[in-house]
C-alpha positions as CSV (number, residue, x, y, z in Angstrom):
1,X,123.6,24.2,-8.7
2,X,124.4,24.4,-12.0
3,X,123.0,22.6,-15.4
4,X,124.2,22.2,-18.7
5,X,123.3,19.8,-21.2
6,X,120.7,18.3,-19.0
7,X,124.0,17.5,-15.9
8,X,123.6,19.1,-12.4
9,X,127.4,20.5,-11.2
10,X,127.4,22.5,-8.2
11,X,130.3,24.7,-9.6
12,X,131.6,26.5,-12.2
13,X,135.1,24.4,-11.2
14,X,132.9,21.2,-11.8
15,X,131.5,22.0,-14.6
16,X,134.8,22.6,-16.4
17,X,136.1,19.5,-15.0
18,X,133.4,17.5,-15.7
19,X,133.5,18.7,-19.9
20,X,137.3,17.9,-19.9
21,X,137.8,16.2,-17.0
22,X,139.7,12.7,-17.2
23,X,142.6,10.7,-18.3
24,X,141.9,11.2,-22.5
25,X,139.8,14.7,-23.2
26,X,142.1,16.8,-22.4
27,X,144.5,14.8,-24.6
28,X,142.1,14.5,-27.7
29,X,141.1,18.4,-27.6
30,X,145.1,19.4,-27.2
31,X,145.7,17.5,-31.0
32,X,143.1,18.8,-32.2
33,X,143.8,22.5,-31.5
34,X,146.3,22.0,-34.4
35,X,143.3,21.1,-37.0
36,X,141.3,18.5,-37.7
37,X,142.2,14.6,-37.4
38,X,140.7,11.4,-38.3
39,X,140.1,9.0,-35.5
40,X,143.2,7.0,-36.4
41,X,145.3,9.8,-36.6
42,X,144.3,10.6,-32.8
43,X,144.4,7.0,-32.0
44,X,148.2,6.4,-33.3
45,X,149.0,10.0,-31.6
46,X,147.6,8.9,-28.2
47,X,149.3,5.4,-28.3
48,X,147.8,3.4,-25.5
49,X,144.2,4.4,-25.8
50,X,141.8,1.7,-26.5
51,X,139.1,2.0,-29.0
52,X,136.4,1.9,-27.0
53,X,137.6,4.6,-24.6
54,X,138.5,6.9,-27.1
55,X,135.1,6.1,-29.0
56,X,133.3,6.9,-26.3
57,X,135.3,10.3,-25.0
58,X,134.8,11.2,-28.6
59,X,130.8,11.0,-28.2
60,X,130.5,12.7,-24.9
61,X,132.9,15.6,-26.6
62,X,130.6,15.9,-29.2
63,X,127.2,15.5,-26.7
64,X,128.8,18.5,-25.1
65,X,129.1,20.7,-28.4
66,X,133.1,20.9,-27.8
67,X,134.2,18.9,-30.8
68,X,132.3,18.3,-34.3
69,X,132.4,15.1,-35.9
70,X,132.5,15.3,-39.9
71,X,131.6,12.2,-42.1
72,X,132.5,12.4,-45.7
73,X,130.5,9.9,-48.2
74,X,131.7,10.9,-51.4
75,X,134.2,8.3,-51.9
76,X,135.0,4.7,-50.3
77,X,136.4,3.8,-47.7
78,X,134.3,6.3,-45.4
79,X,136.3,9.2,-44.1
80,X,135.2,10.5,-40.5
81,X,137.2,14.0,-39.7
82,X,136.9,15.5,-36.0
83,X,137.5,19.2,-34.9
84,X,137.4,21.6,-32.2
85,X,133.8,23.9,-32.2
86,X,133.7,27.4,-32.0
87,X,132.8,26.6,-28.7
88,X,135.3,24.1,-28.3
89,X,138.1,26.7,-29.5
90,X,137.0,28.7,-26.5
91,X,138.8,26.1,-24.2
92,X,142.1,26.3,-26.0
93,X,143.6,29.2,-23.6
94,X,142.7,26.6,-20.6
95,X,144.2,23.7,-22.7
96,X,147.3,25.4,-23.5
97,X,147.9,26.7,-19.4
98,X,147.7,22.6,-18.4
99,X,150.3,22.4,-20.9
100,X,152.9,24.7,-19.9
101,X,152.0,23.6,-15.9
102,X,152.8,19.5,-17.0
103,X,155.6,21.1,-18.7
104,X,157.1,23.1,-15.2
105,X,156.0,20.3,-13.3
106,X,158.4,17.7,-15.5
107,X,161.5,20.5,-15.3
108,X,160.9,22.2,-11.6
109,X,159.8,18.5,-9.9
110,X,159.6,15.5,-11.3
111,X,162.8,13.9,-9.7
112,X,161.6,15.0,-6.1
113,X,159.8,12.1,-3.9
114,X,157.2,12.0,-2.1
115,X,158.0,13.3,1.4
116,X,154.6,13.4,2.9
């Protein structure tokens, strides 16, 4: 078995699935390889996500140290700013790999059915 951040996985595989595993982490940490967003800039880029759902991705991103949240007081309205961690940036080779695959999977066989 394996622990990090107080989680049991018993592999390596899981534990990498279970940090960006799911419909919308992936999605939020490939925008913000290109710099840091506001949370309605990745909202409007991920078009059907709810508020909730990305709210709470966000938090369990951050609880994992892959993405820093920055809140900037200094003038109204408040201005929240997200980012990939050093950490985080360690997971862009991995991100970018999923990319080009959904990429040959859309070109090499998408119209193909289901035979099975």
């Amino acid at each position: 078995m394996h622990q990090f951040k107080g989680k049991q996985y018993p592999c390596c595989t899981s534990l990498t699935m279970g940090v960006i595993g799911g419909k919308w982490k992936t999605v939020i940490l490939f925008y913000l390889i290109g710099g840091k967003l506001r949370y309605n800039e990745l909202r409007k880029k991920m078009g059907t996500v709810t508020e909730r759902t990305l709210s709470l991705q966000l938090q369990q991103l951050q609880e994992d140290g892959v993405i820093q949240r920055e809140v900037f007081y200094s003038k109204p309205p408040l201005k929240v700013e997200y980012s990939l961690t050093e950490f985080g940036k360690t997971l862009i080779p991995i991100l970018e790999a999923i990319a080009q695959w959904g990429d040959y999977a859309l070109e090499n066989h998408s119209a193909e059915e289901n035979t099975q």
